[in-house]
FIKOLZA-1660 file (N, C-alpha, C; in steps of 0.1 Angstrom, whole numbers, plus 5000, padded with zeros to 4 digits):
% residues 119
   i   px   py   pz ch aa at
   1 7080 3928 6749  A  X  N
   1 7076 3919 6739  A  X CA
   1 7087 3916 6729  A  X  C
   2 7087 3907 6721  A  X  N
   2 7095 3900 6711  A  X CA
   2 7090 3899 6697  A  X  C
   3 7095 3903 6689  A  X  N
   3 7088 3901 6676  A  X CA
   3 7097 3891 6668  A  X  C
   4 7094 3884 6658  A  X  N
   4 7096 3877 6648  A  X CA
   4 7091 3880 6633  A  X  C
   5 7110 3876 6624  A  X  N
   5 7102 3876 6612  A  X CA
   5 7112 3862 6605  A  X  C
   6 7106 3855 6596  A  X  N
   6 7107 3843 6589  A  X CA
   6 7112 3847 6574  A  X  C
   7 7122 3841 6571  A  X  N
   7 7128 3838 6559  A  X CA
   7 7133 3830 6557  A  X  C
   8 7132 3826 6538  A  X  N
   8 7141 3813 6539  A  X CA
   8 7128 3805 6526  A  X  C
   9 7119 3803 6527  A  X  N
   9 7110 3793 6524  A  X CA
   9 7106 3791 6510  A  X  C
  10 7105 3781 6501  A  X  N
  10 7102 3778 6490  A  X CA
  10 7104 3765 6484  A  X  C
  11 7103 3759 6471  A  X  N
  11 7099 3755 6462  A  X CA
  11 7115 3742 6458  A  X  C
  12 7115 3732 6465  A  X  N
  12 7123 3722 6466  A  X CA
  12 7121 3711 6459  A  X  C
  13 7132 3706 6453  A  X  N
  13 7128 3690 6452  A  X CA
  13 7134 3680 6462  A  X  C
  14 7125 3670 6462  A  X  N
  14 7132 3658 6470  A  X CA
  14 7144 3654 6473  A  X  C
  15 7152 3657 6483  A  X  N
  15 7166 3653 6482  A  X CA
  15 7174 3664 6489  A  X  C
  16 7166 3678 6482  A  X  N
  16 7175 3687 6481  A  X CA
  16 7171 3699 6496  A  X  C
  17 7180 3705 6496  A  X  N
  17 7185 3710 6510  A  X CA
  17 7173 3727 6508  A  X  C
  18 7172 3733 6520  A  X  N
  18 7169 3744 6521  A  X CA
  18 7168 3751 6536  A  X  C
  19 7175 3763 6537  A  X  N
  19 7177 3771 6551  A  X CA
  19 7166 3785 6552  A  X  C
  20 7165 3783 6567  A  X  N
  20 7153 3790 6572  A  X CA
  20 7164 3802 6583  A  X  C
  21 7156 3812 6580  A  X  N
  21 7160 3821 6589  A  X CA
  21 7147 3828 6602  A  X  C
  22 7151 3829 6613  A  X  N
  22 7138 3839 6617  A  X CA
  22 7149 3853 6625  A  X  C
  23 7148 3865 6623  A  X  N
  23 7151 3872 6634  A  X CA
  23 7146 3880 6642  A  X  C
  24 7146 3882 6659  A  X  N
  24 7141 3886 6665  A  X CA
  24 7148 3900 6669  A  X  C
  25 7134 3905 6675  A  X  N
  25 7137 3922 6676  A  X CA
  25 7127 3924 6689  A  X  C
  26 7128 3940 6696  A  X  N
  26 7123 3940 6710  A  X CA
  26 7133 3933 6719  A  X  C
  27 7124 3930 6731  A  X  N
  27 7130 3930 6745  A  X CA
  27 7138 3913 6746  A  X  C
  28 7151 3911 6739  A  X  N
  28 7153 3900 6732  A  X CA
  28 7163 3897 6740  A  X  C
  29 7167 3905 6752  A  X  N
  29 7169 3897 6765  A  X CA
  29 7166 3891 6773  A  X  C
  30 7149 3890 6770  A  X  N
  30 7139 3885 6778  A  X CA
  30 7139 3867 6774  A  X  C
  31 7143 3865 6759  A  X  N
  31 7144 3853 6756  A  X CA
  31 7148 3841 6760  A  X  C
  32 7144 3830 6759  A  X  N
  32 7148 3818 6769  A  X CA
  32 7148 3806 6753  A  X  C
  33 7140 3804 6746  A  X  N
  33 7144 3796 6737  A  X CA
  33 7139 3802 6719  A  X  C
  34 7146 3790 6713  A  X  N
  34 7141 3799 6698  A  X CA
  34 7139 3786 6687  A  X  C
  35 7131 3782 6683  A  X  N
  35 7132 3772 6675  A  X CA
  35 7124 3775 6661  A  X  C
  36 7116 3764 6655  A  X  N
  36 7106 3763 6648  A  X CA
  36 7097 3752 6649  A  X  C
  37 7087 3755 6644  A  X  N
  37 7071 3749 6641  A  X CA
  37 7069 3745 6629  A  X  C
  38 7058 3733 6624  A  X  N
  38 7060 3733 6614  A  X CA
  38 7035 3729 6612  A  X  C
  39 7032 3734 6600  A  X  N
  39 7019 3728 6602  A  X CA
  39 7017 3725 6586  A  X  C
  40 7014 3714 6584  A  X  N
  40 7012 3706 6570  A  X CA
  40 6993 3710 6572  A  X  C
  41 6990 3708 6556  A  X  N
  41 6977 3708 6553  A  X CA
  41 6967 3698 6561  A  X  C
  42 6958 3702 6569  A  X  N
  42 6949 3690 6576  A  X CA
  42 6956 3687 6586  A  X  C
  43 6965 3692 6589  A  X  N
  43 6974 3686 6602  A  X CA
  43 6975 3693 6616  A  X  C
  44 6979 3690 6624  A  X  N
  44 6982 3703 6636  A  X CA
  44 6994 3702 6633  A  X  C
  45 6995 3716 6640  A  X  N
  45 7009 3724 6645  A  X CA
  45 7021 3713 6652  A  X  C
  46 7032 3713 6649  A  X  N
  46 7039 3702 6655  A  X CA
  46 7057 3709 6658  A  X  C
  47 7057 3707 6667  A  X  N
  47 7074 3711 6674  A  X CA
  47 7088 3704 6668  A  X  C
  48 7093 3713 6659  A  X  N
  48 7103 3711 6649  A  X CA
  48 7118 3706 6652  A  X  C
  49 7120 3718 6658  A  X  N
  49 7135 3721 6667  A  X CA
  49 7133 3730 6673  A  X  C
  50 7138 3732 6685  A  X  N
  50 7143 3739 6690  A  X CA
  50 7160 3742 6699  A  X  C
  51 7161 3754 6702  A  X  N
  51 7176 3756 6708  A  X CA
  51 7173 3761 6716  A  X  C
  52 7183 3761 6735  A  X  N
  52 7174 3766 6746  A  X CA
  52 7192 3779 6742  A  X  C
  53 7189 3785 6754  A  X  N
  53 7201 3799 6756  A  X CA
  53 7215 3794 6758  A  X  C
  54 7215 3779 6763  A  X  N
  54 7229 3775 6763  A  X CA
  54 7234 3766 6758  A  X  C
  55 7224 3763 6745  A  X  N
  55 7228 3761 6734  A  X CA
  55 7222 3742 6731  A  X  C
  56 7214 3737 6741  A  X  N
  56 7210 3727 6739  A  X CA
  56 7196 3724 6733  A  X  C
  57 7196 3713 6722  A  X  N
  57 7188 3714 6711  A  X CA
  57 7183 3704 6711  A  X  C
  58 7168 3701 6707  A  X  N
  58 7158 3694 6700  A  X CA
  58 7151 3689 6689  A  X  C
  59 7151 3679 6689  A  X  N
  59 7144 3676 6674  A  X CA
  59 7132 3666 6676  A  X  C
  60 7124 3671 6665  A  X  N
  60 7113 3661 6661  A  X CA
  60 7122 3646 6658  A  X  C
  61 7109 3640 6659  A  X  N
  61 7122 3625 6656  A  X CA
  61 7120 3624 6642  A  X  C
  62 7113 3625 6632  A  X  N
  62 7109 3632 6623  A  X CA
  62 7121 3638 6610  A  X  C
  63 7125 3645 6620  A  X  N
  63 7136 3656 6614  A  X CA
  63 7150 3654 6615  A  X  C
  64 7150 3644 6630  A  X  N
  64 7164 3639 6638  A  X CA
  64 7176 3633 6627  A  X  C
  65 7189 3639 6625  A  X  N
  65 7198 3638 6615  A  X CA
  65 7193 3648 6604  A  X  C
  66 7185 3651 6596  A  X  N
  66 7185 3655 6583  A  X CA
  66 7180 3673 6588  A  X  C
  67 7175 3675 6600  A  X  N
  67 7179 3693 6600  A  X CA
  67 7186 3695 6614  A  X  C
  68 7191 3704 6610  A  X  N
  68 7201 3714 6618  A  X CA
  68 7196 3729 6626  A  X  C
  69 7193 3730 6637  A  X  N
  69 7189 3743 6642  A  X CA
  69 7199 3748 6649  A  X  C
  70 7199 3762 6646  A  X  N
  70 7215 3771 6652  A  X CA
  70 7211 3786 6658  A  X  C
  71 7216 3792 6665  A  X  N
  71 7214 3803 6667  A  X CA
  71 7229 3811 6668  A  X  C
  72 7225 3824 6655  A  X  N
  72 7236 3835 6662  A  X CA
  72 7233 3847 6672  A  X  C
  73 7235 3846 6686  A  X  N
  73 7232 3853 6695  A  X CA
  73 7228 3871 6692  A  X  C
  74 7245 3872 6686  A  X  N
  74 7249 3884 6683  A  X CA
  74 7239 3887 6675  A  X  C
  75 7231 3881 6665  A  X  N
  75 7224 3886 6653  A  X CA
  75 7207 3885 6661  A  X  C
  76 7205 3876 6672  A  X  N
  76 7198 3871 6677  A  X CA
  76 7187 3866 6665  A  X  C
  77 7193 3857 6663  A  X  N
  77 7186 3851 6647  A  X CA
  77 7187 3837 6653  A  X  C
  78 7179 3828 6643  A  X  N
  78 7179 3814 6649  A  X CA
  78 7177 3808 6630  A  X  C
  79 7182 3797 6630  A  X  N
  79 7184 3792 6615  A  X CA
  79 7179 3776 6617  A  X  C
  80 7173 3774 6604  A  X  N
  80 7169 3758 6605  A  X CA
  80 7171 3755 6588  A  X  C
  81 7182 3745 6592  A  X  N
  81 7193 3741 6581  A  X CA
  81 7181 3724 6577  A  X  C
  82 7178 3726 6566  A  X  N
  82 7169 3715 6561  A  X CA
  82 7172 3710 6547  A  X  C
  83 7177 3692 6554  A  X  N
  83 7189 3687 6541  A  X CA
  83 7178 3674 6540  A  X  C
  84 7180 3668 6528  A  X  N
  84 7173 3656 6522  A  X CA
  84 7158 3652 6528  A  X  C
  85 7155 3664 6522  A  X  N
  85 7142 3668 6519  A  X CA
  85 7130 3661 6516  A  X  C
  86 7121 3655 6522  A  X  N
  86 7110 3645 6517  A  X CA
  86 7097 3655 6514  A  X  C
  87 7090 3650 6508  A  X  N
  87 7077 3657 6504  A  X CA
  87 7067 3657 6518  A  X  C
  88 7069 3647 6529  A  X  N
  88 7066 3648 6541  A  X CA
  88 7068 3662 6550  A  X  C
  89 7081 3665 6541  A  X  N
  89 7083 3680 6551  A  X CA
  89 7075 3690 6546  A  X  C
  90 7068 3691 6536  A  X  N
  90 7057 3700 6532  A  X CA
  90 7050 3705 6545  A  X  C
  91 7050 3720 6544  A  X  N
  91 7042 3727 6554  A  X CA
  91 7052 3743 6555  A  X  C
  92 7036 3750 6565  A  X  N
  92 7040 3762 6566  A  X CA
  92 7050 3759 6580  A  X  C
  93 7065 3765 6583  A  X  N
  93 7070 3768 6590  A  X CA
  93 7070 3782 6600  A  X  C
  94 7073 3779 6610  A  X  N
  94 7066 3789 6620  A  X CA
  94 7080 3786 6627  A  X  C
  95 7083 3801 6628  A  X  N
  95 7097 3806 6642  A  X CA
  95 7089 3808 6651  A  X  C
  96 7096 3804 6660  A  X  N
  96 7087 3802 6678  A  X CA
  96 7099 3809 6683  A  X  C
  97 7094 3819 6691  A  X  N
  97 7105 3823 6705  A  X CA
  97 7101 3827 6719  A  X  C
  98 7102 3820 6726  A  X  N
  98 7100 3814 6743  A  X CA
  98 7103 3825 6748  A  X  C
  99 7100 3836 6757  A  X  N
  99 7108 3846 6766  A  X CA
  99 7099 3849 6775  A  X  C
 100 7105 3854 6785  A  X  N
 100 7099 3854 6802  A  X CA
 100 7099 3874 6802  A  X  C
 101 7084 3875 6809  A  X  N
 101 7085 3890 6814  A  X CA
 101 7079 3886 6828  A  X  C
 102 7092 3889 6836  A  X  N
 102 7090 3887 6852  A  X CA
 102 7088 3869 6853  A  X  C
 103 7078 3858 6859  A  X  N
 103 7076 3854 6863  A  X CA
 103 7067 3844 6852  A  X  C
 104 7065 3853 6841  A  X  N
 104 7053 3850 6834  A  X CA
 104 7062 3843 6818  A  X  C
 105 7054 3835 6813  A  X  N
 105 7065 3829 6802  A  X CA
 105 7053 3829 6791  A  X  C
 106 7061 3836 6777  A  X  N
 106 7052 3839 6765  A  X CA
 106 7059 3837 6752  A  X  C
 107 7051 3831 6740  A  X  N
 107 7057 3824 6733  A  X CA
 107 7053 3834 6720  A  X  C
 108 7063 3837 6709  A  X  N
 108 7058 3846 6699  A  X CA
 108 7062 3841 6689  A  X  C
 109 7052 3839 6680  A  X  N
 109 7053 3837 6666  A  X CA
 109 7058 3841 6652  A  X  C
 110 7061 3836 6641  A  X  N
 110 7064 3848 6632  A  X CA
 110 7048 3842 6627  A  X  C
 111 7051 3848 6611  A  X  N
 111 7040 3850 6601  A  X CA
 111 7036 3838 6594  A  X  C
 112 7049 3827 6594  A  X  N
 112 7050 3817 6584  A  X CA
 112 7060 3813 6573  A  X  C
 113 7060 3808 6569  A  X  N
 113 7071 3805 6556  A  X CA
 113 7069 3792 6549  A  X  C
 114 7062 3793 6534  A  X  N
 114 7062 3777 6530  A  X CA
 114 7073 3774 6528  A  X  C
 115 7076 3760 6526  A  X  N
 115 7083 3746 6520  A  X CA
 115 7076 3739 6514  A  X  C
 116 7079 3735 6506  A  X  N
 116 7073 3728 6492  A  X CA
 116 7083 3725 6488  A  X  C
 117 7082 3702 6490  A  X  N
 117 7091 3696 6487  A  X CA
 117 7081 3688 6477  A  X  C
 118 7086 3690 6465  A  X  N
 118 7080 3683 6449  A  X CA
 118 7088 3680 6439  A  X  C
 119 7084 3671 6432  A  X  N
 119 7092 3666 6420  A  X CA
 119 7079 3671 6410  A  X  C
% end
């Protein structure tokens, strides 16, 4: 199994930038992708970014230009770099990590992390 934990998250104004961390622990060879989630009030759950193992990345279109997702392997950490900020990005953020035991493919979550973009 894979565990996650989420840091990084708080209390922004409009404009202004803020970085997300998640890092993983356990069988973190098993890994295949690592991104983030994002779920705003009354909203569903929605696919943020992600980064696959060889380093190819995704964005919401949403997010496309203004965040950045990275991973340092060594640290097996995954980072989501979030610049000019709208009050739209409001919501709990969720580290997602993709990893395979055997045949079978399972997705693990962290705990959460707000963002709160306010003037």
């Amino acid at each position: 199994q894979v565990q996650v934990v989420e840091s990084g998250g708080g209390l922004v104004q409009p404009g202004e930038s803020l970085r997300l961390s998640c890092v993983a622990s356990g069988n973190i060879n098993t890994i295949r992708a690592m991104g983030w989630s994002r779920q705003a009030p009354g909203k569903q759950r929605e696919q943020v970014a992600s980064m696959s193992n060889d380093g190819i990345a995704n964005y919401a279109d949403a997010v496309k230009d203004r965040f950045t997702v990275s991973r340092d392997n060594a640290k097996s950490t995954v980072y989501l770099q979030m610049n000019s900020l709208k009050s739209e990005d409001t919501a709990v953020y969720y580290c997602k990590v993709e990893y395979r035991s055997g045949t079978t493919g399972f997705i693990s979550w962290g705990q959460g992390t707000q963002v709160t973009v306010s003037s």
